[in-house]
PyMOL CGO cylinders between C-alpha atoms (Angstrom):
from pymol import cmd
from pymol.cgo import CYLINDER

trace = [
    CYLINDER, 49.85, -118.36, -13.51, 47.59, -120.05, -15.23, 0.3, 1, 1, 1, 1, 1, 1,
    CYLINDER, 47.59, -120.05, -15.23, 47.64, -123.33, -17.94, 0.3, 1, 1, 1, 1, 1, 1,
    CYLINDER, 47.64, -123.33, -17.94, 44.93, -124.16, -20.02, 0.3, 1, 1, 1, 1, 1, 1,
    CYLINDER, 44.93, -124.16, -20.02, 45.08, -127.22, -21.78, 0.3, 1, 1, 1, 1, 1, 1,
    CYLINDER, 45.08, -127.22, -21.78, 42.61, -126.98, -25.22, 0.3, 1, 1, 1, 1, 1, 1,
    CYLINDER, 42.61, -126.98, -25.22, 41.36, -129.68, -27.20, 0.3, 1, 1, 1, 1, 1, 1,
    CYLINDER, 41.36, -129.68, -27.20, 39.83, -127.71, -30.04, 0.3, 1, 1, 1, 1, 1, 1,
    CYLINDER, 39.83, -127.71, -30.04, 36.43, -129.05, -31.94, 0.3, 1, 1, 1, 1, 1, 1,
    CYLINDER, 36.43, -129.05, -31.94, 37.49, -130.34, -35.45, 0.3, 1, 1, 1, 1, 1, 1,
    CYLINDER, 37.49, -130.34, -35.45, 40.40, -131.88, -33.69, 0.3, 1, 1, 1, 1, 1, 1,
    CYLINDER, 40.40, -131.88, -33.69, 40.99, -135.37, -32.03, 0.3, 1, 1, 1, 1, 1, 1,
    CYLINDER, 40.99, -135.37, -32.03, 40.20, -135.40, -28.38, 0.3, 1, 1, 1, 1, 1, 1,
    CYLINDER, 40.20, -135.40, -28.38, 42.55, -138.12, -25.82, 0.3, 1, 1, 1, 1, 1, 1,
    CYLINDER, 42.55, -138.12, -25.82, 42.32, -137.80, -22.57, 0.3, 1, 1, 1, 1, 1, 1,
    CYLINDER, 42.32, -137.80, -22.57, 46.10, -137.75, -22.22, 0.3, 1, 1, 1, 1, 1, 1,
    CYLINDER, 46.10, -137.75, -22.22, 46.83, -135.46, -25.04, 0.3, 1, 1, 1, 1, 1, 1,
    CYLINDER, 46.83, -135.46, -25.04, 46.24, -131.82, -25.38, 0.3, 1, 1, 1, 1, 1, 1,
    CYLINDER, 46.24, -131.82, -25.38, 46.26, -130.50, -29.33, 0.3, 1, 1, 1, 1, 1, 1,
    CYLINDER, 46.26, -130.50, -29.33, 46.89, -126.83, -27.58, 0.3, 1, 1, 1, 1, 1, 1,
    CYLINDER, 46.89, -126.83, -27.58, 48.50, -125.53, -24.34, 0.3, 1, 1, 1, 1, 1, 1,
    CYLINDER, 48.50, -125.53, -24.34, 48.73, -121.99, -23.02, 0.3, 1, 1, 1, 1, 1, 1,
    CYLINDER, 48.73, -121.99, -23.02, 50.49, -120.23, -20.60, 0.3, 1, 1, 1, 1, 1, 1,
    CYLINDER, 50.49, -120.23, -20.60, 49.59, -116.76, -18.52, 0.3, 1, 1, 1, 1, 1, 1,
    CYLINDER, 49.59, -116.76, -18.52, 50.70, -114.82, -15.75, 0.3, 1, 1, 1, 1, 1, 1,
    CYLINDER, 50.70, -114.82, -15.75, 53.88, -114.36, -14.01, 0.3, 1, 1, 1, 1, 1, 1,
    CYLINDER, 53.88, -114.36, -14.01, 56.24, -117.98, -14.27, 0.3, 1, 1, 1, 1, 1, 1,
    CYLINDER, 56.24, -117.98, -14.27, 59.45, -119.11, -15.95, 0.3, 1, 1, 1, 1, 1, 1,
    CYLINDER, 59.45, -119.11, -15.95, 59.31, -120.35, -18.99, 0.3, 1, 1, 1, 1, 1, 1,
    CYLINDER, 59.31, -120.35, -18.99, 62.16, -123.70, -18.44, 0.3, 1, 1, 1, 1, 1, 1,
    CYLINDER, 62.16, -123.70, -18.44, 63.53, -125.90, -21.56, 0.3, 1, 1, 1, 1, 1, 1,
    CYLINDER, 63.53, -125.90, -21.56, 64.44, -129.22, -20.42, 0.3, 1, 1, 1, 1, 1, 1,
    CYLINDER, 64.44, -129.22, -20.42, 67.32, -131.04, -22.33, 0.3, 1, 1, 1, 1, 1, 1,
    CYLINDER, 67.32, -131.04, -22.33, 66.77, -134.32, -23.29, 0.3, 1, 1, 1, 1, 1, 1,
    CYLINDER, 66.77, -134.32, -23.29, 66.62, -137.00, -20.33, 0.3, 1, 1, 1, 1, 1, 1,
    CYLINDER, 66.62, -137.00, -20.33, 67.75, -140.70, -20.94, 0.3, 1, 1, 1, 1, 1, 1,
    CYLINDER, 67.75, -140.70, -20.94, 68.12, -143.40, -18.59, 0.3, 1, 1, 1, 1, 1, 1,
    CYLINDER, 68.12, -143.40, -18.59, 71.46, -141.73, -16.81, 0.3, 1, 1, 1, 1, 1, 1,
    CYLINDER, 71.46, -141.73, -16.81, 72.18, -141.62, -13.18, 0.3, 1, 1, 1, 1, 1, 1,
    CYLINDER, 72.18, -141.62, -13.18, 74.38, -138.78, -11.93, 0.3, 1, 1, 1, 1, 1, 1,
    CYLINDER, 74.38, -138.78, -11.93, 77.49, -140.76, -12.57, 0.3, 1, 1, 1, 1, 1, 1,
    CYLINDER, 77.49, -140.76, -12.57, 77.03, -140.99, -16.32, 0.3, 1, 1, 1, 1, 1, 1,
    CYLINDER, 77.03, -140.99, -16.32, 75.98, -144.30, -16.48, 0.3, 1, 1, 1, 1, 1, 1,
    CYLINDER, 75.98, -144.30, -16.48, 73.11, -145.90, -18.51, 0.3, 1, 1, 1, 1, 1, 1,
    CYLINDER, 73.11, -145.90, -18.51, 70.91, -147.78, -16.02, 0.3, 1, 1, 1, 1, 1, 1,
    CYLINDER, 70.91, -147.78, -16.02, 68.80, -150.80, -17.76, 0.3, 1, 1, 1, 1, 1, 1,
    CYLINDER, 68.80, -150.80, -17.76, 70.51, -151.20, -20.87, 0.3, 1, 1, 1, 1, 1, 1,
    CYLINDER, 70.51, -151.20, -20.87, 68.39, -152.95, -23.37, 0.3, 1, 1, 1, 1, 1, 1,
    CYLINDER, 68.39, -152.95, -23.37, 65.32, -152.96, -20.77, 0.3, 1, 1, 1, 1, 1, 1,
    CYLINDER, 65.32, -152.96, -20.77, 62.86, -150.16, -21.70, 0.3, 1, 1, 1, 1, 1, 1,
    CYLINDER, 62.86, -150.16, -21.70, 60.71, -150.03, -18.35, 0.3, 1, 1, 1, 1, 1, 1,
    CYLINDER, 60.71, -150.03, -18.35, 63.59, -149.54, -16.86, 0.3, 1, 1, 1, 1, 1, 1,
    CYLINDER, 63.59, -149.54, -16.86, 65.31, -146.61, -18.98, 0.3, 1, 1, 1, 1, 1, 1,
    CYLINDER, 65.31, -146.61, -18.98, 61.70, -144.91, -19.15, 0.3, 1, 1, 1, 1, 1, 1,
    CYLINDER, 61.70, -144.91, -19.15, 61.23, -145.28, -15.80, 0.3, 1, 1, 1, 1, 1, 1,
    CYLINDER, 61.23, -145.28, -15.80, 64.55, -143.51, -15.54, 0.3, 1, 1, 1, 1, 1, 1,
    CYLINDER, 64.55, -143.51, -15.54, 63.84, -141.21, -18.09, 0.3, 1, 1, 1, 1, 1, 1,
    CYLINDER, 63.84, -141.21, -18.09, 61.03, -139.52, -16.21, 0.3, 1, 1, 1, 1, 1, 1,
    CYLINDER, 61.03, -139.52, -16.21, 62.55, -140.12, -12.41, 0.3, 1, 1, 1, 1, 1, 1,
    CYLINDER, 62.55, -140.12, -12.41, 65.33, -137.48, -14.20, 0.3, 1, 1, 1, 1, 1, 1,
    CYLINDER, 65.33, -137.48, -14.20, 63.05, -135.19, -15.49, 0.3, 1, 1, 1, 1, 1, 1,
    CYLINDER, 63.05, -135.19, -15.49, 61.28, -135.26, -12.40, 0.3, 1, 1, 1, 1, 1, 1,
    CYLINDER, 61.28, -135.26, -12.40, 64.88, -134.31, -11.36, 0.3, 1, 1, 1, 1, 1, 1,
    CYLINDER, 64.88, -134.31, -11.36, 65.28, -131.33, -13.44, 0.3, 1, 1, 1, 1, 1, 1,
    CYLINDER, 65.28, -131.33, -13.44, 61.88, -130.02, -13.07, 0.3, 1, 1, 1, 1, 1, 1,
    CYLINDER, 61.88, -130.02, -13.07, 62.63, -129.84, -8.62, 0.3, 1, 1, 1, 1, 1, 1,
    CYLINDER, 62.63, -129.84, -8.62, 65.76, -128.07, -9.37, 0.3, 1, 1, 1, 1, 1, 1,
    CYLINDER, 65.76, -128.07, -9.37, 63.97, -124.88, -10.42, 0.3, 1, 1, 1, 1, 1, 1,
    CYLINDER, 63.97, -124.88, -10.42, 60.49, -125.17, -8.32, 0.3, 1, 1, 1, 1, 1, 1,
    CYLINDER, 60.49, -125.17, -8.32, 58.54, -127.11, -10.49, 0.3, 1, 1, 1, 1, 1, 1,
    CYLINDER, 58.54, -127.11, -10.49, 56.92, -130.47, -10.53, 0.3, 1, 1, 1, 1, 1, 1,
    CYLINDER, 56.92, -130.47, -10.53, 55.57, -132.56, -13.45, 0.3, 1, 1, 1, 1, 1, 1,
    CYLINDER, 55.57, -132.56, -13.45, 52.30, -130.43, -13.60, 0.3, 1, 1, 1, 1, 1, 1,
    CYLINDER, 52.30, -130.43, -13.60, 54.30, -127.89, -15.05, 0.3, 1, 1, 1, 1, 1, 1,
    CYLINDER, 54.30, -127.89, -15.05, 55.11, -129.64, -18.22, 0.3, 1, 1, 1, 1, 1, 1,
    CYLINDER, 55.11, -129.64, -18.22, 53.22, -127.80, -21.37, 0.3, 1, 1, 1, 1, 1, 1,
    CYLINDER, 53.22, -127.80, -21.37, 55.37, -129.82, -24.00, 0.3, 1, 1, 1, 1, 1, 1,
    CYLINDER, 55.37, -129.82, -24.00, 57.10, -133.29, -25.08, 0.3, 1, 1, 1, 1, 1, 1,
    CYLINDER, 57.10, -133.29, -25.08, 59.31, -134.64, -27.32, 0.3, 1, 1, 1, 1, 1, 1,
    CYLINDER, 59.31, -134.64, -27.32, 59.42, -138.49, -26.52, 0.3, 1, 1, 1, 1, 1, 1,
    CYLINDER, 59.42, -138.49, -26.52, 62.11, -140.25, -28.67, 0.3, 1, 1, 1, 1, 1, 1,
    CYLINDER, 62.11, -140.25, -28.67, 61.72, -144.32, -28.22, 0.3, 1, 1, 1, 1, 1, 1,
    CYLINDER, 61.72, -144.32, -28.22, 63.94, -146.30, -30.42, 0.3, 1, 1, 1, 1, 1, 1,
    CYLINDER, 63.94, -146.30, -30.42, 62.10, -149.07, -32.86, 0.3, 1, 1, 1, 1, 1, 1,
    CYLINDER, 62.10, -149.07, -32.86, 58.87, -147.98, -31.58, 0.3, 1, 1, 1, 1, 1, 1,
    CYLINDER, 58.87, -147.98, -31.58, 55.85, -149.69, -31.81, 0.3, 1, 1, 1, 1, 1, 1,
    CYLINDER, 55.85, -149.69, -31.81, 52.34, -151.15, -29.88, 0.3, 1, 1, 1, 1, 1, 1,
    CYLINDER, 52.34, -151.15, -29.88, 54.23, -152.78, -27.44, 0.3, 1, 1, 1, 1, 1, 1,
    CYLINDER, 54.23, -152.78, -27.44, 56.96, -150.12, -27.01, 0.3, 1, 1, 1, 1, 1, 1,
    CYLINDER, 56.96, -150.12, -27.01, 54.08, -147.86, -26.38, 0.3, 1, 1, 1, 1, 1, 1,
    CYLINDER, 54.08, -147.86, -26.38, 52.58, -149.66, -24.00, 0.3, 1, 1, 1, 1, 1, 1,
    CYLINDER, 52.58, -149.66, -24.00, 55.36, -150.07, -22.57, 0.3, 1, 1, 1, 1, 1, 1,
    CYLINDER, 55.36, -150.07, -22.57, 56.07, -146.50, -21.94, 0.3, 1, 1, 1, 1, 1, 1,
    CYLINDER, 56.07, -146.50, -21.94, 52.70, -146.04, -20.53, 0.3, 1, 1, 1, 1, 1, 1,
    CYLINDER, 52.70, -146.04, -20.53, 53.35, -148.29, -17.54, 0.3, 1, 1, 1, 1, 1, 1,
    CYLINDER, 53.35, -148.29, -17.54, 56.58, -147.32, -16.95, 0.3, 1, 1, 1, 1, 1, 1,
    CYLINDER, 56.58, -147.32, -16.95, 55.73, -143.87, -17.11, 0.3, 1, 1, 1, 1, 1, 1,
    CYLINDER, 55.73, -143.87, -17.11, 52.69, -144.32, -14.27, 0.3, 1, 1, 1, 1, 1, 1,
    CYLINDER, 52.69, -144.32, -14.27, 55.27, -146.30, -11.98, 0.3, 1, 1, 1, 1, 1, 1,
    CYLINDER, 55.27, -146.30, -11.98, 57.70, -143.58, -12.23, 0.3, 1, 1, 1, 1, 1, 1,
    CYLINDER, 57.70, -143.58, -12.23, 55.23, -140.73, -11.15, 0.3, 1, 1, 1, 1, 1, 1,
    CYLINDER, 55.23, -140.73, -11.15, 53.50, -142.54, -8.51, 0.3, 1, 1, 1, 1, 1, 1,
    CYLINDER, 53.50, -142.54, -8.51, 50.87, -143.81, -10.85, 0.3, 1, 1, 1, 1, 1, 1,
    CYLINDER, 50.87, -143.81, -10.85, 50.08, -140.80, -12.63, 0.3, 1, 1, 1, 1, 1, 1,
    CYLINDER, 50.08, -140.80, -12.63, 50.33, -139.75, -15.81, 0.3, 1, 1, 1, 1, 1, 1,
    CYLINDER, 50.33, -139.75, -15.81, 52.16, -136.59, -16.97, 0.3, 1, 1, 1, 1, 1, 1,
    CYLINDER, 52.16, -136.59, -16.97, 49.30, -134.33, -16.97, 0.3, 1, 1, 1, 1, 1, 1,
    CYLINDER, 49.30, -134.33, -16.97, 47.75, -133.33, -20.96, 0.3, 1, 1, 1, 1, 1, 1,
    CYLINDER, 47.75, -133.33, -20.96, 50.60, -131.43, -22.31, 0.3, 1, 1, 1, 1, 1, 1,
    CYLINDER, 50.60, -131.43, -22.31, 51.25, -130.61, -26.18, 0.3, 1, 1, 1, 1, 1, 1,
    CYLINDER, 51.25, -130.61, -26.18, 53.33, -134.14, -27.02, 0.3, 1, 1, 1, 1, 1, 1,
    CYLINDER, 53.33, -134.14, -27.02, 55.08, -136.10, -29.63, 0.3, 1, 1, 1, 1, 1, 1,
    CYLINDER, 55.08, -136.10, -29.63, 56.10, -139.18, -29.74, 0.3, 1, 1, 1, 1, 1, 1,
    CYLINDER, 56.10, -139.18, -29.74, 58.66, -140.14, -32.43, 0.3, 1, 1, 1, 1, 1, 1,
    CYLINDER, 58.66, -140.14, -32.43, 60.26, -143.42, -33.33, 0.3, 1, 1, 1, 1, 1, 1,
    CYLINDER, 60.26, -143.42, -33.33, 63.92, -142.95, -33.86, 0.3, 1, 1, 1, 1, 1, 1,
    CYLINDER, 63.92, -142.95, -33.86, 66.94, -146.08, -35.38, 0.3, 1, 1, 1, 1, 1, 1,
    CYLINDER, 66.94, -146.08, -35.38, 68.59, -144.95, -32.51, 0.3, 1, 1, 1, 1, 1, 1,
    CYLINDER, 68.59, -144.95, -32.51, 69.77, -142.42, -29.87, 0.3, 1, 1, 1, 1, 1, 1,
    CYLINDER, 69.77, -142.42, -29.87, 73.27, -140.66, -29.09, 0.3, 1, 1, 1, 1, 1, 1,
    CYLINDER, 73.27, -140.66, -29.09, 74.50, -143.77, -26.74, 0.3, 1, 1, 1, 1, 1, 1,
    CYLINDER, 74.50, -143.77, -26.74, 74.72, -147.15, -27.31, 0.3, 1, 1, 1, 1, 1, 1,
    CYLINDER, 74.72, -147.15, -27.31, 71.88, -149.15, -25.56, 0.3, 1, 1, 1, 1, 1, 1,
    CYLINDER, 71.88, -149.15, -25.56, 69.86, -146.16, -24.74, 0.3, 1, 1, 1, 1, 1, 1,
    CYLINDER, 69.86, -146.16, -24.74, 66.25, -146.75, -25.63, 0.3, 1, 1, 1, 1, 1, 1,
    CYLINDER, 66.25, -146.75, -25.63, 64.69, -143.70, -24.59, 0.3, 1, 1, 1, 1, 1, 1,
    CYLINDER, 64.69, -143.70, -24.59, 65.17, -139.39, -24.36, 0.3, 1, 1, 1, 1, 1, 1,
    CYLINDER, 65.17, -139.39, -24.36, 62.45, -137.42, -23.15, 0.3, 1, 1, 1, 1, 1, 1,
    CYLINDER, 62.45, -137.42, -23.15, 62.76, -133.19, -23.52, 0.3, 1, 1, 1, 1, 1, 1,
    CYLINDER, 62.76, -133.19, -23.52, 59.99, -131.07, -22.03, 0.3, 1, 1, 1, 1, 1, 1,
    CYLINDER, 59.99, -131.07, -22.03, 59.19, -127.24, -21.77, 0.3, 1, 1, 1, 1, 1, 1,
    CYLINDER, 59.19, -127.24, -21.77, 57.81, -126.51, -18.33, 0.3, 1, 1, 1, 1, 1, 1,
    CYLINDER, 57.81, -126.51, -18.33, 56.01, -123.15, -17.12, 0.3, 1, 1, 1, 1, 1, 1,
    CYLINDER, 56.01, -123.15, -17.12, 56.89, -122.75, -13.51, 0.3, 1, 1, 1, 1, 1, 1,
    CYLINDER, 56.89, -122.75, -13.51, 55.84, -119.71, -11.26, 0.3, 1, 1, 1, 1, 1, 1,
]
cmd.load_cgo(trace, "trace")
């Protein structure tokens, strides 16, 4: 299988950010829910602290992606929901998202980020959804 990660000319160009991704070969093609700050018990962990529920966030997803083979170099898409976002919000993210995957970032994928009034749980700050290609 292979991913190709495009950043078209005419289009912006980030190093963490890809405008297109594509997908060949033999793999599954996995849609992952939305992941918030849960453990396995239902509970919110960091209410009100973002690091924390991001860091969360992506130690689920991380999670979810094992369960079926795959890792975090899998993902091809985002949706990144962060309630009130803004600079600082972002930032904060960023950092919690390197601690979570051992200093790395998740690799150029097709992403959004969206600032939401709020989420489906009280005191939960963050959801992050992916679509993974895993062979």
């Amino acid at each position: 299988m292979a991913i190709e990660r495009i950043n078209p000319d005419g289009l912006f160009k980030l190093e963490a950010f890809s405008q297109v991704v594509t997908a060949e070969g033999a793999g599954r093609i996995a849609f992952i829910a939305g992941q918030g700050a849960f453990d396995e018990k239902f509970e919110l962990i960091g209410p009100g602290d973002l690091h924390v529920q991001v860091v969360q966030a992506f130690k689920n997803l991380r999670t979810a992606l094992e369960a079926i083979g795959g890792t975090i170099d899998d993902i091809v898409s985002t949706n990144m929901l962060i309630v009130g976002i803004d600079a600082e919000k972002v930032e904060i993210f960023g950092r919690a998202m390197a601690e979570a995957l051992d200093g790395k970032p998740v690799p150029p994928n097709a992403s959004t980020m969206i600032g939401v009034q709020g989420l489906a749980m009280e005191g939960m700050l963050v959801e992050i959804s992916a679509v993974a290609v895993v062979s």
